[in-house]
C-alpha positions, -999 to +999 in steps of 0.1 A: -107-283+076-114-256+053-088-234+036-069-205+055-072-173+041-031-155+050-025-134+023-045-099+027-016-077+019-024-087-018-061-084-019-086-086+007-120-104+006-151-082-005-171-071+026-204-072+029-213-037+030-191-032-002-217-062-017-244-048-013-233-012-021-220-025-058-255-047-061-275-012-057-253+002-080-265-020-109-296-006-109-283+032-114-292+037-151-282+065-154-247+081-176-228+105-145-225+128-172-262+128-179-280+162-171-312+142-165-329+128-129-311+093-140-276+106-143-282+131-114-286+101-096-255+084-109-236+113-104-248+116-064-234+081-059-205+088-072-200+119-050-212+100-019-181+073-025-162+103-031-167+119+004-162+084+019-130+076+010-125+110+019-136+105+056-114+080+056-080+095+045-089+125+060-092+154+029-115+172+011-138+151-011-126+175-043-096+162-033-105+126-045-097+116-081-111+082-092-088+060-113-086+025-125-060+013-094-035+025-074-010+018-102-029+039-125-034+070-099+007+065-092+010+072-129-010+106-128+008+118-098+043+110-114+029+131-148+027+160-126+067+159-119+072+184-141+050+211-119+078+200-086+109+205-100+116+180-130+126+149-113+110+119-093+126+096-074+118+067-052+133+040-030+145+005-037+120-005-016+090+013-030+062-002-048+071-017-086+043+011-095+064+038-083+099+027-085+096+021-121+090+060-126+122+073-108+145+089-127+176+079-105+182+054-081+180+069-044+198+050-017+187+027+003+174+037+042+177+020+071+148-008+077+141+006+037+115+031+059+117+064+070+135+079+100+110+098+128+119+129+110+109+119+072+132+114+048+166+108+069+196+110+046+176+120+018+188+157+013+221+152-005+203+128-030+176+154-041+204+178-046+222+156-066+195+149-084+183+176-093+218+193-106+217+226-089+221+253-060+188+242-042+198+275-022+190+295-054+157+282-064+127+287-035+111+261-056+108+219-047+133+203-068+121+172-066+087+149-061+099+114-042+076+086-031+071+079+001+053+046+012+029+051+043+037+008+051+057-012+029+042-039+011+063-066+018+076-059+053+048-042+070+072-017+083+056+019+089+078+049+072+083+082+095+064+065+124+033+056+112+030+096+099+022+103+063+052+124+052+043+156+037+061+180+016+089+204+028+123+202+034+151+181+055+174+197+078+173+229+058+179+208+030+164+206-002+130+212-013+110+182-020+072+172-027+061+141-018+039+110-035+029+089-005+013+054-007-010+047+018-020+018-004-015-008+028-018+016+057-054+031+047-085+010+066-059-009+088-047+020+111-058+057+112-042+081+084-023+108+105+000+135+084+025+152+095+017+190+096+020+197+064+006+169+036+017+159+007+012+166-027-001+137-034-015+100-022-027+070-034-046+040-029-070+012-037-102-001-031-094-041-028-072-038+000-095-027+020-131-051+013-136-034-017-137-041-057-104-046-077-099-021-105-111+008-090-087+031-074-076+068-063-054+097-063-059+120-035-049+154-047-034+179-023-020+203-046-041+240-056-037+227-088-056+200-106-032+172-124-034+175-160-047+143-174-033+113-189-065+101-202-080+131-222-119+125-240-147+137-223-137+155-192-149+135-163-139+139-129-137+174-129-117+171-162-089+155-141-094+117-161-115+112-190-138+080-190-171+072-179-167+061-146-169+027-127-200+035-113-202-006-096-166-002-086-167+034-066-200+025-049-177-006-036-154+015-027-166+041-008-190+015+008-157-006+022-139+028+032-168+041+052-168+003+066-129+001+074-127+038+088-157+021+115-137-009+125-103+009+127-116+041+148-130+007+167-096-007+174-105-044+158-071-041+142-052-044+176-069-077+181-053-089+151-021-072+162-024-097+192-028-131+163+004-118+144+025-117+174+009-150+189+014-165+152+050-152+153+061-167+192+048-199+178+072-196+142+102-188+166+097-218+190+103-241+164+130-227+141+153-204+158+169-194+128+139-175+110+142-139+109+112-115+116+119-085+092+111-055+109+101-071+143+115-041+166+105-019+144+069-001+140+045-022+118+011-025+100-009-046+128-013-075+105+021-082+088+046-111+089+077-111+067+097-142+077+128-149+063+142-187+068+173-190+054+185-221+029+141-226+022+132-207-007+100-185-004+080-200-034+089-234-018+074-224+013+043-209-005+039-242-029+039-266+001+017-241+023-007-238-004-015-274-005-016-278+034-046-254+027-030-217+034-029-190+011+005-167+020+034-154-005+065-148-015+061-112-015+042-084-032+018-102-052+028-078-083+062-093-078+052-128-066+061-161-093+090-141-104+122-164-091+142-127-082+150-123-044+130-091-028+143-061-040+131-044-009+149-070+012+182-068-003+181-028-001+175-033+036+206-048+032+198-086+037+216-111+015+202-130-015+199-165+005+178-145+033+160-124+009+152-157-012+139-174+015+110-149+021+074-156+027+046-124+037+018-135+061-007-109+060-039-113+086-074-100+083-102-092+104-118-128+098-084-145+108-089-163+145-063-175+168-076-211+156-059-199+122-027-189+136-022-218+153-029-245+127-005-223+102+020-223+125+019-263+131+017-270+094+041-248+090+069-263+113+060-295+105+071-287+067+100-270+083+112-301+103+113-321+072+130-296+053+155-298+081+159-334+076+163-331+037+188-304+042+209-326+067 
């Protein structure tokens, strides 16, 4: 039996479509920059990806900023704090890409999401944060990531809605730096009624290319760069530009915006829960984070008690299944999830963690034979532990 691909929450496999897009773009000779018919013609691929991924997160395509990653495009969104009050702050349970950038820590929410309103018990933090009468200043005091899915869990923050900027509860201020990262290509991108400043995403979890991100910009204002030389994208981030990689991208987004507004994502809702009934009939002890609450379509974060994660993933990976321990930024590090334990699970539960993350080429066939292999392990760690 061949290998079992679980583990699409990392990186997903290139599609087709994306392929054949990048193999095209080898032949573009041309600089972007160029004024001649060859960089004309660079420069119109490089706009058509651009109103791709735009169809797909639903803005304008001037709105689309081209980076490296999603880790880079984080970066240039933070840089901007300065133009929302001065201060950024994000949850435990954001992103490493993000959290490292807050300037405070910001407590932990319940199900480490957001409540249906936004940013539930987030109003005296900004204001502490940011050290003043937010009544006196009709300015945001604060830009605060917001992830559109975590990672890890799966779970969807303010009900599947993209939280925009605005204020809580005639609270404070705030702008907001969401991550649809995990929730763009797998369900449909819905905002709340007003957006938010900023967004960010990247091509490989979707069938695209690794290394070629974006920053979807919201603001009236273009960000001021971090990378300053020759002006590119619209002077918003210096470079020539990935020319292979964008075609990829905007090739996969147009691809996933097809099969979601199709609904082939519920189908693989049905193999996460099927995979999941099968997990709990053997071990009645394992612990499905986020199961009652709302959820990307193809995420599992089980949580077994007393077996470690990486032990899990070491002995899975040799039955012939690829899964982790985690976020695969985070994954090999020997740490229990930081976004479990702020969801308030303890370090033996949050150790014991493993992220099963379906795609649209997973079949029930695949589900299944994980979830034999799977207790089978778990039976004889049972008899070790005995």
């Amino acid at each position: 039996m061949g290998r079992v691909y679980l583990d699409h929450n990392a990186t997903t496999p290139l599609r087709d479509e994306a392929r054949a897009a990048m193999i095209d773009a080898m032949d573009v000779v041309g600089n972007p920059s160029s004024v001649h018919a060859e960089g004309r013609a660079a420069k119109m691929l490089i706009e058509r990806s651009r109103a791709q991924v735009a169809m797909l997160v639903g803005c304008k395509p001037q709105q689309v900023i081209f980076t490296s990653s999603a880790t880079e495009a984080a970066a240039l969104a933070v840089s901007q704090k300065g133009r929302h009050g001065g201060i950024f702050g994000a949850l435990p349970t954001e992103h490493d890409c993000l959290a490292v950038w807050s300037d405070a820590d910001l407590p932990a929410l319940q199900d480490g999401g957001l409540d249906a309103h936004g940013m539930s018990g987030l109003s005296e933090a900004v204001s502490s944060l940011a050290g003043k009468d937010w009544h006196s200043d009709p300015g945001p005091v604060a830009l605060l990531a917001m992830s559109a899915a975590n990672s890890e869990t799966g779970i969807l923050g303010g009900e599947g809605r993209v939280v925009g900027s605005g204020h809580v509860n005639d609270g404070p201020r705030y702008s907001t730096l969401c991550d649809i990262t995990q929730l763009a290509g797998k369900m449909p991108v819905v905002y709340d009624e007003v957006t938010p400043s900023y967004a960010i995403l990247s091509a490989h979890k979707m069938g695209g290319p690794k290394g070629v991100g974006a920053l979807i910009n919201f603001t009236a204002d273009d960000p001021e760069p971090m990378l300053r030389g020759g002006g590119q994208e619209m002077n918003r981030r210096s470079g020539t530009e990935n020319i292979i990689g964008i075609a990829g991208f905007g090739a996969a987004a147009e691809a996933a915006g097809h099969d979601v507004a199709a609904g082939k994502w519920g189908e693989v809702a049905k193999l996460r829960n099927i995979l999941e009934k099968a997990i709990a009939a053997v071990s009645k002890q394992t612990i499905f984070v986020g199961k009652a609450a709302a959820r990307l379509p193809n995420t599992s974060c089980m949580l077994t008690p007393g077996w470690k994660g990486e032990t899990q993933v070491m002995q899975m990976d040799l039955a012939g299944f690829a899964i982790s321990a985690g976020s695969a930024c985070s994954s090999g590090k020997v740490n229990a999830s930081k976004v479990l334990l702020a969801m308030g699970y303890d370090e033996a539960e949050a150790a014991s963690a493993i992220r099963v993350s379906l795609g649209l080429e997973t079949t029930e066939e695949d589900v299944v034979r994980f979830a034999d292999s799977w207790g089978a392990k778990f039976e004889k760690h049972q008899m070790r532990a005995a």
